[in-house]
DOBAMI-896434 format. One line per 8 residues: their letters; for each residue x, y, z of C-alpha. Coordinates in Angstrom, 2 decimals. Layout:
<atoms>
a	X,Y,Z  ... .
</atoms>
This chain:
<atoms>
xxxxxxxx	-15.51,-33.90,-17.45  -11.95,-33.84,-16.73  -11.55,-30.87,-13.39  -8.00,-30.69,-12.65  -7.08,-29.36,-16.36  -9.29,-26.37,-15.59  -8.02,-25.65,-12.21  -4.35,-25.45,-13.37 .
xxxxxxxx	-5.63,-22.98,-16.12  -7.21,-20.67,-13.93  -5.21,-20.03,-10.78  -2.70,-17.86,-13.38  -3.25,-16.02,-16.36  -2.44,-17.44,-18.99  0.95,-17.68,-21.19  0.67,-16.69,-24.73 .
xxxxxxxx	-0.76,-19.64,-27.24  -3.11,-20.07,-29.96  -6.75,-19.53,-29.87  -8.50,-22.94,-29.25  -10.44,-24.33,-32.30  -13.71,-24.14,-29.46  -13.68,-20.32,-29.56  -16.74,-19.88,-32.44 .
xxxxxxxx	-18.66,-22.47,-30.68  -17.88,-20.57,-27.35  -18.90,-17.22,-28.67  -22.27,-18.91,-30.24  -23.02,-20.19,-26.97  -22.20,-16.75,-24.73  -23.17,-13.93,-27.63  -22.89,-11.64,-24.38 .
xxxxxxxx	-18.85,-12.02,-23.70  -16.83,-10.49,-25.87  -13.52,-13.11,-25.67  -10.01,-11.63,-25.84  -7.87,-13.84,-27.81  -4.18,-14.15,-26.68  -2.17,-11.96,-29.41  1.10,-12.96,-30.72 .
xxxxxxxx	4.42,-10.90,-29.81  3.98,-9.01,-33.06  1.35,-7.49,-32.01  1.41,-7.19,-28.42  4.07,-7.12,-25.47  1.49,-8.56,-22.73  -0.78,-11.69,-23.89  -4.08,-10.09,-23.92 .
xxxxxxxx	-3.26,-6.81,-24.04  -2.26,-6.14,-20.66  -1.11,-2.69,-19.51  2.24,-1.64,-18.22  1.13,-0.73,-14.53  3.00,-2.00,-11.87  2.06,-3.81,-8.91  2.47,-0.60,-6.72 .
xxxxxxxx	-0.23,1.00,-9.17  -2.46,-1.92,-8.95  -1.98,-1.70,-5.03  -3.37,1.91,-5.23  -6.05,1.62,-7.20  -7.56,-1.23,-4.90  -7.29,1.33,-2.04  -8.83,4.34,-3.82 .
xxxxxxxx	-11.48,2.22,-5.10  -12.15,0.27,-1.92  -11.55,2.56,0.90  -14.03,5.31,1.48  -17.04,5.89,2.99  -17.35,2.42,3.99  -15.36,3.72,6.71  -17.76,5.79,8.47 .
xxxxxxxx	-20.04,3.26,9.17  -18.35,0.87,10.73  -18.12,2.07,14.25  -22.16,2.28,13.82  -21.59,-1.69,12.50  -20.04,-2.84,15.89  -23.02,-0.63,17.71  -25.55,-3.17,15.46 .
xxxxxxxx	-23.45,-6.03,15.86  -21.44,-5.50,19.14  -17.41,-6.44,19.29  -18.34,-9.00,17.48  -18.28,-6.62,14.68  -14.24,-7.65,14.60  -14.98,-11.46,14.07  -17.29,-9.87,11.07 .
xxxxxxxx	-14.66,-7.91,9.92  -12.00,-10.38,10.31  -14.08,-12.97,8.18  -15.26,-10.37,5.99  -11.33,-9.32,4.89  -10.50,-12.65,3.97  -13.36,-13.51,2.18  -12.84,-10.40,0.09 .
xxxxxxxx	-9.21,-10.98,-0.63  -10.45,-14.74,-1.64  -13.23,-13.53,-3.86  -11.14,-10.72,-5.53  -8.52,-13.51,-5.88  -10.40,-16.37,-7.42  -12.70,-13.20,-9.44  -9.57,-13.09,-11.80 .
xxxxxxxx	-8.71,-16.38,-11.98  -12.35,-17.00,-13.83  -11.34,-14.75,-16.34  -9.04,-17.27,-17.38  -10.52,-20.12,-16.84  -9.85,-21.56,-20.35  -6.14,-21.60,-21.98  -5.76,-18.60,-24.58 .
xxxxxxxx	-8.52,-16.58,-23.72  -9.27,-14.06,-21.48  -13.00,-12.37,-20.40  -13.33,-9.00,-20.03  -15.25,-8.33,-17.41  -17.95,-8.94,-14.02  -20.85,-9.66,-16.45  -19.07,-11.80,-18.83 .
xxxxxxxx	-18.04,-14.04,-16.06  -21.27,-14.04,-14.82  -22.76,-15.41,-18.75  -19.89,-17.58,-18.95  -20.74,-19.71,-15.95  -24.33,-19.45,-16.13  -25.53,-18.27,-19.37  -28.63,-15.55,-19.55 .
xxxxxxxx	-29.44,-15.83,-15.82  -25.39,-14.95,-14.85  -25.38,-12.31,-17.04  -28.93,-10.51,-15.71  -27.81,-11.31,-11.86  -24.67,-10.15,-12.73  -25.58,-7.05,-14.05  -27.96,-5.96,-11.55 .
xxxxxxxx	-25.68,-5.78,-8.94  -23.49,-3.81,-10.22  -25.79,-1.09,-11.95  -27.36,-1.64,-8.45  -23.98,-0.86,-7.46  -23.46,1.77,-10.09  -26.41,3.80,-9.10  -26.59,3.53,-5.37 .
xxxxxxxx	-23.35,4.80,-4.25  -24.12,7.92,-6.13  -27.14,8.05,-4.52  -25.89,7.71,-0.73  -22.53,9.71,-1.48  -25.66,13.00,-2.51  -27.16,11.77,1.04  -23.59,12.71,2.86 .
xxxxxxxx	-22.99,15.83,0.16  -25.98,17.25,1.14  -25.83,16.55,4.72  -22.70,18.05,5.52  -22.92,21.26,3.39  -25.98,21.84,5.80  -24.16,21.07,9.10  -21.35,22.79,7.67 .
xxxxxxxx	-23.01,25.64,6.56  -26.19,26.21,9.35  -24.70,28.76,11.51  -23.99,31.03,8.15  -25.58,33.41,6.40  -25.12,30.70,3.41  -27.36,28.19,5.42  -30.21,25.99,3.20 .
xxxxxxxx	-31.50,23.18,4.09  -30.61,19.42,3.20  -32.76,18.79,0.28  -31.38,22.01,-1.24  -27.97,21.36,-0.51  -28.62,18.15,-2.57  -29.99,19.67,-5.63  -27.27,22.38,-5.61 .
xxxxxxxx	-24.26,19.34,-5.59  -26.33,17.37,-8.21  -26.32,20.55,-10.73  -22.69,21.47,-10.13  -21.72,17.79,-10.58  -23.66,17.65,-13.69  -21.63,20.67,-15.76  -18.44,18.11,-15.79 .
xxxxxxxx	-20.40,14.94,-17.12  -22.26,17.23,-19.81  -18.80,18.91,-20.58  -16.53,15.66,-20.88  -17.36,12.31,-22.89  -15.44,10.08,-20.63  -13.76,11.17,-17.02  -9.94,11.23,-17.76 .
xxxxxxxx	-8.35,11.12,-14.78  -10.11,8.49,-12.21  -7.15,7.65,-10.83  -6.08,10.83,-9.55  -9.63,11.52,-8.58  -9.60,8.83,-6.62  -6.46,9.24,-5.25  -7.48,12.19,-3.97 .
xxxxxxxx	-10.42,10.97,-2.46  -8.72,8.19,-0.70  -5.93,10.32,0.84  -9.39,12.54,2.15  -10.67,9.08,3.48  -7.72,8.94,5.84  -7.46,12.40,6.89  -11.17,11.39,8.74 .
xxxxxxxx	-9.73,8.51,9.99  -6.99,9.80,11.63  -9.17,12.58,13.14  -11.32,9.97,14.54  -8.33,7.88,15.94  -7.09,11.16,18.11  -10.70,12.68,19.01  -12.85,10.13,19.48 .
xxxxxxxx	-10.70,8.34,22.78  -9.70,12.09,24.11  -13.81,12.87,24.12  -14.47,9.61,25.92  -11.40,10.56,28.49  -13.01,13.45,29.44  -16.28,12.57,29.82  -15.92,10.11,32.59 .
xxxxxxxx	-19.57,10.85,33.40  -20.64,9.25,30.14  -22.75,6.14,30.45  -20.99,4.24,27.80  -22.73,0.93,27.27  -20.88,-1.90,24.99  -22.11,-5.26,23.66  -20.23,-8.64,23.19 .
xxxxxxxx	-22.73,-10.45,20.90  -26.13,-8.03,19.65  -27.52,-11.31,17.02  -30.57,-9.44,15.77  -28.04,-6.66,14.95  -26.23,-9.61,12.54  -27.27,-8.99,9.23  -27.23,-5.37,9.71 .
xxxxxxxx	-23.38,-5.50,10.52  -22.64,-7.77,7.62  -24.24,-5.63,5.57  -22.13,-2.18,6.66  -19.10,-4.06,6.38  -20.07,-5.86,3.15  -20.18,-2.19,1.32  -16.54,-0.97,2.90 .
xxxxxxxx	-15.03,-3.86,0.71  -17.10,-2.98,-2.24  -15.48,-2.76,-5.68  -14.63,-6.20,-7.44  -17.12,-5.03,-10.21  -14.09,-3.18,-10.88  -11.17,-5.43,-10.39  -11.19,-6.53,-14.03 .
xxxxxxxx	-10.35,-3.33,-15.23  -7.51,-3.06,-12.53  -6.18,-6.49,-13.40  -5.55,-5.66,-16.89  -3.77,-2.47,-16.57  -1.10,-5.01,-15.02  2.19,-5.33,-16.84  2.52,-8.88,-14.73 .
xxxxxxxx	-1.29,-10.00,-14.36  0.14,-13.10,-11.97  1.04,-10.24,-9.24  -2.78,-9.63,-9.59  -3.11,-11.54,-5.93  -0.16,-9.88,-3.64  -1.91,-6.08,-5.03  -5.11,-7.07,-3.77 .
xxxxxxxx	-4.03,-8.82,-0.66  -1.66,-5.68,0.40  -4.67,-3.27,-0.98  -7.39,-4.95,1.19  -5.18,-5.26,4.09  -4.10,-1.30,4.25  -8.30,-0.72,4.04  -9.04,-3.12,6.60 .
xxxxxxxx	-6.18,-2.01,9.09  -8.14,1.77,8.23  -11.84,-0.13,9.20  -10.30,-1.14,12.46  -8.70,2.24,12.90  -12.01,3.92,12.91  -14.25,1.17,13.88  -12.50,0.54,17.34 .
xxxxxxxx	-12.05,3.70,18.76  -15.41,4.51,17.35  -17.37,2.32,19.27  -15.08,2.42,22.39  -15.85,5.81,22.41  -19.60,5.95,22.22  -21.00,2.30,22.26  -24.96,1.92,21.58 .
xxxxxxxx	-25.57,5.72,20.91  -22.49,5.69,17.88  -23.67,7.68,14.80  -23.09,7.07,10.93  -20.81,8.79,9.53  -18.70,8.48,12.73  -17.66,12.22,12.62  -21.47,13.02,14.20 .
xxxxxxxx	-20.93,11.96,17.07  -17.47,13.99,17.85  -17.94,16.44,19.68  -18.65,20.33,17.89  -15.17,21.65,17.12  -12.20,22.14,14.55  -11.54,17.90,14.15  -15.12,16.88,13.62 .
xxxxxxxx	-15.22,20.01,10.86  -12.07,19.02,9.28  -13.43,15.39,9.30  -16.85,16.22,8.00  -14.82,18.85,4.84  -12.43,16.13,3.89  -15.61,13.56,3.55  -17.43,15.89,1.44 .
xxxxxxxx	-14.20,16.86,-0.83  -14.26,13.04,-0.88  -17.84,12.39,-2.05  -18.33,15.31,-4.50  -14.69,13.92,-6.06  -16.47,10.14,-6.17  -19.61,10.33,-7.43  -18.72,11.20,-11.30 .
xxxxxxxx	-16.78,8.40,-11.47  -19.93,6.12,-10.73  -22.27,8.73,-12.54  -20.23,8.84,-15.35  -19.18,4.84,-15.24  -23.05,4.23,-15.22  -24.06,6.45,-17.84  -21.18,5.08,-20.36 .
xxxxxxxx	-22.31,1.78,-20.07  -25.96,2.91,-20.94  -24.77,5.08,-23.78  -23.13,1.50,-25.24  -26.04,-0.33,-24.47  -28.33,2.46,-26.26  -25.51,2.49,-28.81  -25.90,6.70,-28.26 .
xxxxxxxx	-22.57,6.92,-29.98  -21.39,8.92,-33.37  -21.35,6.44,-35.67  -24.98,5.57,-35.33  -26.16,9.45,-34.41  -23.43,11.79,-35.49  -21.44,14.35,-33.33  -23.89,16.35,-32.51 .
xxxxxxxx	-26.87,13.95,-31.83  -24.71,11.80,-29.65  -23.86,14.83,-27.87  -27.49,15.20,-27.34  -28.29,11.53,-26.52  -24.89,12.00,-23.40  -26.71,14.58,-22.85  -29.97,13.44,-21.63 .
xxxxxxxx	-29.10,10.09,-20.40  -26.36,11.94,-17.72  -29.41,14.85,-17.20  -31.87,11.85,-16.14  -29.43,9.78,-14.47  -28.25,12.93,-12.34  -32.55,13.80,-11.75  -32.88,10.35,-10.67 .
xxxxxxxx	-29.92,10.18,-8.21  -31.14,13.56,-6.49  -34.97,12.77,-6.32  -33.87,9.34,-4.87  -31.00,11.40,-2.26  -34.09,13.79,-1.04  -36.93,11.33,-0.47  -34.40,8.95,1.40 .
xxxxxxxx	-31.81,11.61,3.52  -31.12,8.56,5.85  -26.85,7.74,5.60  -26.51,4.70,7.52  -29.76,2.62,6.67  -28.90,3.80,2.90  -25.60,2.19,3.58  -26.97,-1.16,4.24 .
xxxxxxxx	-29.66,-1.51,1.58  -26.95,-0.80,-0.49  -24.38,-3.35,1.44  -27.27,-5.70,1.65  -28.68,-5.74,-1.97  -25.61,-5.50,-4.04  -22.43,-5.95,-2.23  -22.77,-9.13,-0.40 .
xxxxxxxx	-23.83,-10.27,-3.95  -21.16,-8.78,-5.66  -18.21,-9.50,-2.88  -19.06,-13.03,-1.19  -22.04,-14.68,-3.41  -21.50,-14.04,-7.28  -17.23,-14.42,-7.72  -17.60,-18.20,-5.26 .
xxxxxxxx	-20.47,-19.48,-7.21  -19.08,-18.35,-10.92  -15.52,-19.54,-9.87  -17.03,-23.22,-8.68  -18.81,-23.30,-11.45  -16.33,-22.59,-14.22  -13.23,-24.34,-12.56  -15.16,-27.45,-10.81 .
xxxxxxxx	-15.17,-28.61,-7.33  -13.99,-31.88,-7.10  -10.51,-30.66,-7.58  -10.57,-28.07,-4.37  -9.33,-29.16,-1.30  -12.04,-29.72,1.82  -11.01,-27.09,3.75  -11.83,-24.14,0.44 .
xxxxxxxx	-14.66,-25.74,-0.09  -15.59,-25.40,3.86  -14.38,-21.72,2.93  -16.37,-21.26,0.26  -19.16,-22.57,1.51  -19.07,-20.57,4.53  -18.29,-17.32,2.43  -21.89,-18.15,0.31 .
xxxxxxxx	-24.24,-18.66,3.45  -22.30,-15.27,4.91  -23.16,-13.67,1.59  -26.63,-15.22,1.52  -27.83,-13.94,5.42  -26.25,-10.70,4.59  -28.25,-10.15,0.96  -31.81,-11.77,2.49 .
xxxxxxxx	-31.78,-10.47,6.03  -29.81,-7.54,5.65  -32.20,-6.34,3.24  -34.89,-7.00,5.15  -33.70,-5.17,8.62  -32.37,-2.33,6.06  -36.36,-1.72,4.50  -37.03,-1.93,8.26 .
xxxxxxxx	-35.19,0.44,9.30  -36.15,3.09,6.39  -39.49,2.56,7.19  -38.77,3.54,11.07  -36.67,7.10,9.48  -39.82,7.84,7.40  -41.88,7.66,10.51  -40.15,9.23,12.53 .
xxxx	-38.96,11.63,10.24  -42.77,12.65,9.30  -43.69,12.50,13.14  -41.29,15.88,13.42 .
</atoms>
């Protein structure tokens, strides 16, 4: 029908009106999204019910949420993909700011109403299917990074820990983190304070990073003897790349919730620009150095392949404080969507049966998470199934194809569509052949894991 009315609609959230007369016929036709109606000033301050955070806060949260172990991979990205790995990168940082951008702007897409969320974007553009490929990726999402951040728990407390008389082996490590991260989730209904969690966790992120910006370029100055062997282009190493760098932008599954804490939602794009920008100048702050450093034989997480001493330690402690601080916020964020979906709640159970229910969803979920962190104790290949699978999916594919879909695209200019266009086939060689080289290369671990 008519394209340019929608476009106008969506690149801003919208002022306060009156609910259209469409919205029952809207909610018959998507019984998944939950529509938020644009309150009057009685009622509310901000249309929708938008927070009072400021752009500052919004800035923040993008960087806890997005900036993290992402990071250590990277150098082992431009080993995969060669310096090419910056082209990637480059790309990759612009397509993310686009795609967090335009993300919003479909919540929006028609005047007076507001969608809440990832998956109700996903049912609004294309019904049943969006909604089930929407909310795959993100449990996928949800229940992955838990599962790699165990992988880095556990591998750390036993390089940490091997020369003591405390020394156990990964696997047990593993366990031991999963139980003592399991007492807080069966203790607390929801987890209060995320934001100073990940705070925390970010400011931990770029303790390592600094350490690896001082150590890594000293160790390569005084090892002149070093064979040090660098790559322009490595093309088989492609997808691979893409995929690593695909999970250090991770977290638009989240951006909703950011968003709306906004006192002025139409500052929504400068937060996420400056917020992607400080990670990515962080990415190149580890990634270059990294791979200057060490070329082909770079390790993930970075800090491996310092050399033994008081940086790499304080790199591999502040990564650990980091990953033990993250994963009940996905553990927890996974588990209270499944409670809602079970409807495990009082009403329905009472206090003490709900308590129950919490109970064994977050015991499972945690059993799962560790079983799954054991059998696969491989960081980096973990990285980019999980990259591969549900990031480029969630970061390049899903936000482009909604946002074309709901707004039009006979109203873009050529060169965003050219943009778009070239952010989907990125997302789509990343997902299909990342993937692929990412089984691959857990296949090769388990081999030569078992040949040992």
């Amino acid at each position: 029908m008519q394209q340019s009315e929608p476009e106008k609609t969506s690149r801003l959230p919208i002022p306060e009106s009156v609910p259209t007369p469409d919205s029952k016929k809207e909610q018959e036709a998507y019984p998944d999204v939950t529509i938020e109606e644009s309150p009057s000033h009685e009622s509310q301050v901000n249309e929708f019910g938008h927070g009072k955070g400021s752009v500052l806060t919004a800035y923040f949260n993008v960087v806890c949420v997005v900036a993290g172990t992402g990071t250590l991979g990277l150098p082992r990205a431009f080993a995969e993909g060669g310096w090419l790995g910056i082209l990637i990168l480059l790309l990759a940082y612009g397509m993310a700011v686009y795609s967090g951008i335009v993300l919003i702007r479909c919540l929006y897409y028609q005047p007076g109403k507001r969608l809440p969320d990832y998956k109700a974007i996903g049912t609004a553009a294309f019904g049943k299917i969006g909604y089930i490929i929407a909310s795959i990726l993100h449990f996928l999402n949800l229940f992955g990074c838990p599962a790699l951040y165990l992988v880095l728990a556990g591998g750390n407390m036993h390089q940490l820990l091997q020369n003591t008389s405390a020394a156990l082996t990964q696997p047990i490590w593993t366990i031991i983190v999963g139980v003592f991260l399991l007492i807080p989730s069966l203790v607390q209904k929801t987890l209060r304070e995320v934001t100073l969690t990940s705070a925390a966790g970010a400011i931990c992120t770029m303790i390592a990073v600094f350490v690896v910006v001082i150590q890594a370029p000293i160790d390569h100055h005084q090892h002149p003897e070093r064979n040090v062997i660098h790559d322009g282009v490595i093309w088989a190493g492609f997808p691979t790349a893409l995929s690593t760098i695909a999970f250090s932008f991770g977290g638009n599954n989240t951006y909703p919730h950011v968003e709306h804490a906004l006192r002025k939602p139409q500052q929504w794009k400068w937060a996420v620009t400056a917020g992607l920008s400080t990670c990515t100048l962080l990415y190149f702050m580890t990634a270059i150095p990294g791979y200057y450093a060490y070329g082909r034989d770079t390790q993930s997480p970075i800090y491996d392949s310092l050399p033994l001493g008081v940086g790499r330690t304080v790199a591999t402690i502040v990564m650990t404080i980091h990953v033990i601080l993250a994963i009940p916020i996905f553990t927890t964020s996974f588990s209270l969507e499944f409670e809602l979906f079970s409807r495990a709640d009082e009403q329905r159970l009472g206090v003490w049966g709900a308590w129950l229910a919490r109970a064994a969803i977050r015991t499972v979920t945690m059993v799962i998470l560790v079983v799954l962190a054991v059998f696969v104790p491989f960081f980096s290949d973990f990285m980019s199934l999980i990259g591969a699978l549900a990031n480029c999916g969630l970061v390049f594919l899903l936000p482009i194809l909604c946002y074309l879909r709901l707004t039009g695209w006979r109203n873009k200019k050529y060169y965003e569509l050219a943009f778009c266009a070239l952010t989907i086939f990125l997302g789509i060689v990343g997902c299909i052949f990342g993937t692929i080289d990412a089984i691959k290369a857990l296949v090769r671990d388990f081999h030569t894991s078992s040949a040992y």
